[in-house]
C-alpha positions in Angstrom: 15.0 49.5 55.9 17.4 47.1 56.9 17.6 47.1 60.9 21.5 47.7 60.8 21.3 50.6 58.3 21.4 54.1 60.1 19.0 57.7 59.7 20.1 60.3 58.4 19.7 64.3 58.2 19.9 66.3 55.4 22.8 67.7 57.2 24.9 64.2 57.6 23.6 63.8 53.8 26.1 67.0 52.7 28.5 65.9 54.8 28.0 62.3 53.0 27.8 64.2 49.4 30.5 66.0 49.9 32.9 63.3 50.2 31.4 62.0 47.6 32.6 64.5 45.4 36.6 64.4 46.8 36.6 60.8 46.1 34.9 61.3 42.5 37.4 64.2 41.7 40.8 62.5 43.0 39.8 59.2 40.4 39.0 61.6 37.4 42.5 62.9 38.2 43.9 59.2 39.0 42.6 58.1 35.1 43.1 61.2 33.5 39.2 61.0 32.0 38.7 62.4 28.7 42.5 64.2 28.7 43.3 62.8 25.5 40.2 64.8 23.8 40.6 67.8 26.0 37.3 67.0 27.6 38.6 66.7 31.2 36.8 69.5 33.0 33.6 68.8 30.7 33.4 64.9 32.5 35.0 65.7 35.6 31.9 68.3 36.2 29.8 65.8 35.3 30.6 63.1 37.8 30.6 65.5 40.4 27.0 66.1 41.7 25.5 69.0 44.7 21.6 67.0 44.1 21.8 65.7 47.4 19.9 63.0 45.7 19.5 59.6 47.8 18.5 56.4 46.2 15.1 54.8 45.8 14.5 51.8 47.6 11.7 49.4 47.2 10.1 46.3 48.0 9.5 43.8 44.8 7.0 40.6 45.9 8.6 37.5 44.9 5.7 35.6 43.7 7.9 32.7 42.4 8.5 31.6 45.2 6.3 29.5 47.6 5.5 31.7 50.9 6.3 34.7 48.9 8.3 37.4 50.7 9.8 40.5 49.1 12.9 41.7 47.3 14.6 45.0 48.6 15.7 47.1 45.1 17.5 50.2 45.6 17.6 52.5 42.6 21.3 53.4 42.2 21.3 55.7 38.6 19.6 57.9 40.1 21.7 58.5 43.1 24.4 61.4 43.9 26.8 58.2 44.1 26.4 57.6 39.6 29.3 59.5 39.2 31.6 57.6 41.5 30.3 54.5 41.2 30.5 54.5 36.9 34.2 55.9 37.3 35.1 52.6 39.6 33.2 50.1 37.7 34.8 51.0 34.4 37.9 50.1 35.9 36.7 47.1 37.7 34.7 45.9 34.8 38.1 45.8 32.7 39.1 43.7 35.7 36.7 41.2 35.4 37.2 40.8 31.7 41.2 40.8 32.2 40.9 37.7 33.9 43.2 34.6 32.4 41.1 31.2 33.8 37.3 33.1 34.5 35.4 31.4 36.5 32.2 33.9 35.1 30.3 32.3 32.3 27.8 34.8 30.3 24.7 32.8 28.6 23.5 28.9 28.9 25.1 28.7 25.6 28.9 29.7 27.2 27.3 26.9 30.5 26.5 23.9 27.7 29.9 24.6 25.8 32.0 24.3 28.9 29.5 21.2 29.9 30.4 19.6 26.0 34.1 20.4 26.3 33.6 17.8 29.4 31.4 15.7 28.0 34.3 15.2 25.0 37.1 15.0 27.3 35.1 12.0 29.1 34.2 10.3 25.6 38.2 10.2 25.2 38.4 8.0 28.5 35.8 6.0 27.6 37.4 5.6 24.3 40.6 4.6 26.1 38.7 2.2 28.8 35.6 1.1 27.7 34.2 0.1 31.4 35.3 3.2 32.6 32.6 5.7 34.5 33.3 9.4 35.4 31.0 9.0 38.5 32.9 6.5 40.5 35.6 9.5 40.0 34.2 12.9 40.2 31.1 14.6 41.5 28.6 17.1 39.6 28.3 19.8 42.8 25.3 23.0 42.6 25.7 26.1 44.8 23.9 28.7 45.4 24.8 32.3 46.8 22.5 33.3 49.7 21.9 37.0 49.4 24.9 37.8 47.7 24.6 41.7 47.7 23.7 41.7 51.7 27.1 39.4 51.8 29.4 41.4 50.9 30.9 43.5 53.8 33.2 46.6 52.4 36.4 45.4 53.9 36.5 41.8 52.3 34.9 43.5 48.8 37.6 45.6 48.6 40.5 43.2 49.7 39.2 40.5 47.0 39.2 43.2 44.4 43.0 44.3 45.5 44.1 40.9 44.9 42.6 40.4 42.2 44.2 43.7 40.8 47.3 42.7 41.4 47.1 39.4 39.8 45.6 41.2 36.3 47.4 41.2 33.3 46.5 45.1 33.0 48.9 47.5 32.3 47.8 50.5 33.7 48.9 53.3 30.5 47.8 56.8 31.2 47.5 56.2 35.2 48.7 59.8 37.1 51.2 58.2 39.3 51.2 61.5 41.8 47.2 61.9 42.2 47.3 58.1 42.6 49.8 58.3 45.8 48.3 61.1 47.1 45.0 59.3 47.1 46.5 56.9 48.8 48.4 58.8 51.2 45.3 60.8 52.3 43.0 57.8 52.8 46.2 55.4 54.3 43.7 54.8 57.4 41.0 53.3 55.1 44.0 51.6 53.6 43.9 47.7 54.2 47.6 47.3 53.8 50.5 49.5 52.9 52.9 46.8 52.4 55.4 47.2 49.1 53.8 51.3 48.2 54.7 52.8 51.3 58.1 54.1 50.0 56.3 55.9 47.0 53.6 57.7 48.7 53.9 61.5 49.5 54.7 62.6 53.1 53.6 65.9 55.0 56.6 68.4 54.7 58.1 69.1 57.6 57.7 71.9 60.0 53.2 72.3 58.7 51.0 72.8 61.7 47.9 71.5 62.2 45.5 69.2 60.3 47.1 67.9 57.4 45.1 69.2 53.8 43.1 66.6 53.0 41.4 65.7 49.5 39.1 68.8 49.9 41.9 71.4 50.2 42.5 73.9 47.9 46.0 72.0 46.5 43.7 69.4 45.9 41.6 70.9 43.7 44.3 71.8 41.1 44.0 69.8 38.6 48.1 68.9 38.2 49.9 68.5 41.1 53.2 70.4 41.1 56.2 69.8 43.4 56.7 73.3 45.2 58.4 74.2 48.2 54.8 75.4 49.6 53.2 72.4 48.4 51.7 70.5 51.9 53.5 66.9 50.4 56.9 65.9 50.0 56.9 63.4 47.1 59.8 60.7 46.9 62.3 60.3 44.4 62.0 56.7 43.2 59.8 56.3 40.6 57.2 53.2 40.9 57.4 50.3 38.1 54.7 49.2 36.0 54.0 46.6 38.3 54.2 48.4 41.5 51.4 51.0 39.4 49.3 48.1 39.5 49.3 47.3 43.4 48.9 50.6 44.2 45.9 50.5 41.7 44.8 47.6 43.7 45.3 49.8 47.7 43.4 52.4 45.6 40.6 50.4 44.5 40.4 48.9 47.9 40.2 52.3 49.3 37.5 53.5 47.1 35.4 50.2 47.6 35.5 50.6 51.6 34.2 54.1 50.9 31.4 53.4 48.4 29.8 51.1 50.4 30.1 52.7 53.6 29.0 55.9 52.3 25.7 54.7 50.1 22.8 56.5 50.8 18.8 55.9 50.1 15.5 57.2 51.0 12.3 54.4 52.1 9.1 56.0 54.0 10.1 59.1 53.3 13.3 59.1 55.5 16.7 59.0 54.7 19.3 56.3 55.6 23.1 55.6 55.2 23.7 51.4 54.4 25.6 50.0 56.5 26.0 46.4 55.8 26.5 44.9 52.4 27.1 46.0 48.9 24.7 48.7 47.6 21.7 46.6 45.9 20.6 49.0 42.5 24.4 50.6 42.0 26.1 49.4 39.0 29.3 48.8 40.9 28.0 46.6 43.7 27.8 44.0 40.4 31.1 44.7 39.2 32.2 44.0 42.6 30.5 41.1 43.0 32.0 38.9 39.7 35.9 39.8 41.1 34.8 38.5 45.0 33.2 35.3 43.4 36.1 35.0 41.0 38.8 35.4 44.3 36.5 32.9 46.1 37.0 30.3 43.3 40.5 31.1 43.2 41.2 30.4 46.9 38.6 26.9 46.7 40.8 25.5 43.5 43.9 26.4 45.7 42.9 24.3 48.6 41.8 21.5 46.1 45.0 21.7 44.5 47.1 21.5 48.0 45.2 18.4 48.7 46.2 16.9 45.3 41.9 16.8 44.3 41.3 16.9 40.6 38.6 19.8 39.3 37.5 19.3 35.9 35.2 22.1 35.8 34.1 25.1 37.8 31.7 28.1 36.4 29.4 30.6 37.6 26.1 32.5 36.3 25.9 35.4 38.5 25.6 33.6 42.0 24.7 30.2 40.2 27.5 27.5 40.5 28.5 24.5 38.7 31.3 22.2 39.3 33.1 18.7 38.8 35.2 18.3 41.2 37.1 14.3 41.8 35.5 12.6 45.1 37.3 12.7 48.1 39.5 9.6 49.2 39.4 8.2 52.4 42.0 9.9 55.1 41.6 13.1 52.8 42.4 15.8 55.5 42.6 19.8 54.8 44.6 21.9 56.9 42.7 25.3 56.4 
């Protein structure tokens, strides 16, 4: 186990599980999942899971490498987190292949065709200035991602992917706009910002006692919500624009991330555990996760090149593998970051 992760009952693990299961039924009702083929309840059901089954984790020996040492694998299909965590990374994954400039390449083929699309736009210098030499200009840089799953903390995972949201091209069709502000709305603490959605987010009516109903309440578990006068929420009257539907996908997504990875449980020794730092190794949408924070990273690094007026001819990734050409820095180049 890692030293920062946390034991577990069986008790905390139905409290865990049970949360679990609000979160997995809010987004089934945020995407409206299979409603078009009146299959709703049919999946819904199925996401939802009372197994109270932890992940798998184990240690692989990395015998490629000199001094060995072992890889910690965590088994994440077969964990009561499947449902939620295939819901997310469908969206997510359309993310990731929304994305205009992608910084993601897919296969050494996709690496050399980026590398020859270089290669000819360097023969047309040379064709153009015959003693000219792309090395007294640029630099070929190599990176690699040290532990990339243990790196990603929830809060910056789930920011990157927000912004990332918001800059998509996505149009969000079939979105229900109410389950979406109310998941919101009831999760607004776990929220990182509510900057711009505030205004179209349910409030408590007036004049309710008590805890406010929360996303295990029996209104919640309709599955439309309808505007009554003993409804717990009072919804606003303006109605958000397609592109306010897509940064409140983004707060949602956010939301959801914080929680996944917060909330990701696995058994090693026979004892159970709750992860605590990094994304979930094993889960499906720890990966998916992964390609949008590397893709806001590169974003952010070709900002800062660009302020400083420094050329990049070519930037791509293989999972954590990076490849650039970037121009050399001048003398007196200074960043203000």
């Amino acid at each position: 186990m890692n030293k920062k992760d946390r034991q577990i009952d069986r008790t905390e693990m139905k409290r865990i599980e049970r949360k679990i299961n609000e979160h997995t039924k809010m987004w089934c009702k945020v995407l409206n999942v299979g409603e078009q083929h009146d299959h709703f309840k049919r999946i819904a059901r199925s996401k939802v899971t009372h197994s109270e089954q932890a992940a798998s984790k184990y240690l692989m020996y990395k015998d490629h490498k000199e001094g060995g040492g072992y890889r910690p694998v965590v088994s994440g299909c077969n964990s009561n987190t499947l449902g939620l965590s295939n819901l997310l990374s469908d969206v997510i994954e359309s993310l990731c292949q929304s994305v205009t400039d992608p910084f993601e390449i897919i296969s050494s083929e996709d690496m050399l065709a980026n590398i020859e699309e270089f290669n000819e736009e360097i023969r047309q210098e040379i064709e153009n200035t015959p003693e000219y030499d792309w090395r007294d200009d640029y630099l070929l840089i190599g990176t690699d991602v040290v532990g990339l799953f243990p790196s990603l903390s929830a809060e910056n995972t789930g920011k990157a992917i927000r912004e990332q949201a918001e800059k998509s091209k996505i149009k969000w069709k079939d979105v229900d706009r109410k389950w979406l502000a109310l998941y919101i709305h009831l999760n607004r603490d776990k929220c990182s910002s509510l900057k711009g959605i505030e205004r179209f987010l349910p409030r408590r009516r007036k004049g309710r006692r008590g805890k406010e109903a929360g996303m295990g309440s029996e209104e919640c578990d309709k599955r439309y919500m309808e505007e009554k006068p003993e409804s717990n929420w009072e919804w606003p009257t303006d109605i958000p624009s397609e592109e306010m539907i897509k940064r409140m996908m983004g707060a949602a997504l956010d939301i959801a991330i914080v929680f996944f990875f917060k909330n990701f449980t696995y058994t090693f020794g026979g004892k159970l555990y709750v992860q605590l730092s990094g994304g979930p190794i094993g889960a499906r949408l720890t990966m998916c996760a992964a390609r949008l924070v590397l893709q806001q990273w590169r974003d952010e690094f070709i900002k800062i090149l660009r302020e400083a007026d420094i050329k990049e001819k070519m930037s791509k990734i293989y999972v954590d593998h990076n490849r650039c050409v970037v121009e050399k820095l001048r003398p007196g180049t200074r960043f203000n970051i």
